[in-house]
C-alpha positions as CSV (number, residue, x, y, z in Angstrom):
1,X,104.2,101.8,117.9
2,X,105.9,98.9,116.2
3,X,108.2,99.9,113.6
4,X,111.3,101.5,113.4
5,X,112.7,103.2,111.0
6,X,116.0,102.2,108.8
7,X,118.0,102.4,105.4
8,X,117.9,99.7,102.9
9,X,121.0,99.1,100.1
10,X,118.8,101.7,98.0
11,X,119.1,104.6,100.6
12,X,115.3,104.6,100.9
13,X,113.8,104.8,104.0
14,X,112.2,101.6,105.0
15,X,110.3,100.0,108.4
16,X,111.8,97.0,110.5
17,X,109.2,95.1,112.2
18,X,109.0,95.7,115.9
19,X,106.2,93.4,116.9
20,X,108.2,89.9,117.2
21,X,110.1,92.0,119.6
22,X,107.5,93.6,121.6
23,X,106.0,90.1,121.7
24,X,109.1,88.4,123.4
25,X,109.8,91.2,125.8
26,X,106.1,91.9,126.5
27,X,104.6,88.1,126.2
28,X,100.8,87.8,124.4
29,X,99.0,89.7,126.7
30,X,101.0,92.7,127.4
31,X,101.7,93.1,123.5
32,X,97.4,92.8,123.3
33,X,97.5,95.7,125.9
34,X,100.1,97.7,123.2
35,X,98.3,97.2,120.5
36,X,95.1,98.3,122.6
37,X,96.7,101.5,123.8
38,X,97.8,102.1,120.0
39,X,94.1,101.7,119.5
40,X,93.2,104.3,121.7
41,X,95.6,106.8,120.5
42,X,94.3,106.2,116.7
43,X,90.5,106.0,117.0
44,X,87.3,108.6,117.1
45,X,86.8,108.9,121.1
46,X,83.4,108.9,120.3
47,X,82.9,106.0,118.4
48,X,85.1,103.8,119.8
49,X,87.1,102.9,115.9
50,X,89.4,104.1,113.9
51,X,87.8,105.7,111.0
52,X,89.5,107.5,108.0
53,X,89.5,110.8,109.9
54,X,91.2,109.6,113.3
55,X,93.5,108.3,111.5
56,X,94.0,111.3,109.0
57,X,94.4,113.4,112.5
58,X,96.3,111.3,113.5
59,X,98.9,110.0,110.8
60,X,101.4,112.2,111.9
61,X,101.9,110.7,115.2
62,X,102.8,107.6,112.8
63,X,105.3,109.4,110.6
64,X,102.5,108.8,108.2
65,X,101.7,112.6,107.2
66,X,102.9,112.6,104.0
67,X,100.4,109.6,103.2
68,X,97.2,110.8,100.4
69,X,93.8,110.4,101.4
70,X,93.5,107.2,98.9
71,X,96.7,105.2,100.7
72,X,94.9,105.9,104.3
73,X,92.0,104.7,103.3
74,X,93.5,101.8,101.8
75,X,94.8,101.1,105.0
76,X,91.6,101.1,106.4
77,X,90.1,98.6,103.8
78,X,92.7,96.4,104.7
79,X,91.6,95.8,107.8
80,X,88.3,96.1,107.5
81,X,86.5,92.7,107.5
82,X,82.9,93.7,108.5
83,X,83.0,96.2,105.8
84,X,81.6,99.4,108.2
85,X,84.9,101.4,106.9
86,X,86.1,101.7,110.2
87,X,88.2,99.8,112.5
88,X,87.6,98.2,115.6
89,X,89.7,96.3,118.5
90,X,89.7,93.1,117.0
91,X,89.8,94.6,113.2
92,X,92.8,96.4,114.4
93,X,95.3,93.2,116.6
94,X,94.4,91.0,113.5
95,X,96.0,93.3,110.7
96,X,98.5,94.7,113.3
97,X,99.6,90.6,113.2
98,X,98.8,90.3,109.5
99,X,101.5,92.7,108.7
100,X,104.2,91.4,111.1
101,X,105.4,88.5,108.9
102,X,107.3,87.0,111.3
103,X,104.8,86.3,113.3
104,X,102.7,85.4,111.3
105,X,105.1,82.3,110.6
106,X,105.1,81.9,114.4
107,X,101.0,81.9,114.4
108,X,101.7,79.4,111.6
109,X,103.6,77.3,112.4
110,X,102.2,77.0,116.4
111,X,99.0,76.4,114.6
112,X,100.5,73.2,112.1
113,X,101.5,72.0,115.6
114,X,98.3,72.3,117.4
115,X,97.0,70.4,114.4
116,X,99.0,67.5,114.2
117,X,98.7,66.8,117.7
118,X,95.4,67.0,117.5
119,X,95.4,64.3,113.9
120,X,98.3,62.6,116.5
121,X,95.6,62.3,119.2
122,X,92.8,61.0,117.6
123,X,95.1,58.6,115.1
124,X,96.3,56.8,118.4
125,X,92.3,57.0,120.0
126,X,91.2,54.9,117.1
């Protein structure tokens, strides 16, 4: 859903981030409606989040079969800021953007801007 995967000078297998892309070619709300959809295909039908087994059913779907119980469940924790070890829609876009780096410099840096035009703004009011 947003990583491919490639070789790195090693030989191991390693994931290029696919999210900047989907982001340009989709815009902000059709890569919300991605990640939504990837929510949908990872979490418990019936209660609406991914919990540890959703995602243990479906890990493979991710290429992530080979993952132990202890590293999807870390996963989990990762994401999991109200502490109910699940997670839901919001829980979910937020890591999905934590672990995109590069846009995370984007979010970043669009947010510095914001910022100073705001301090810009009320420095000339004054």
């Amino acid at each position: 859903m947003g990583s491919e995967a490639r070789m790195n000078f090693c030989g191991e297998e390693e994931f290029e981030d696919m999210l900047p892309k989907m982001a340009e070619k989709l815009g902000g709300e059709g890569l919300i409606k991605e990640l939504c959809n990837g929510l949908d295909l990872l979490m418990d039908k019936d209660k609406g989040v991914i919990t540890f087994e959703s995602l243990k059913c479906s890990s493979s779907l991710l290429g992530l079969q080979d993952l132990r119980d202890e590293e999807l469940m870390n996963m989990l924790k990762e994401g999991d800021h109200d502490g109910d070890g699940a997670l839901n829609q919001m829980e979910f876009c937020v890591l999905m953007f934590r672990l995109s780096p590069e846009l995370m410099m984007e979010s970043e840096a669009l947010l510095d801007q914001a910022l100073q035009q705001e301090f810009d703004y009320e420095y000339d009011i004054c």
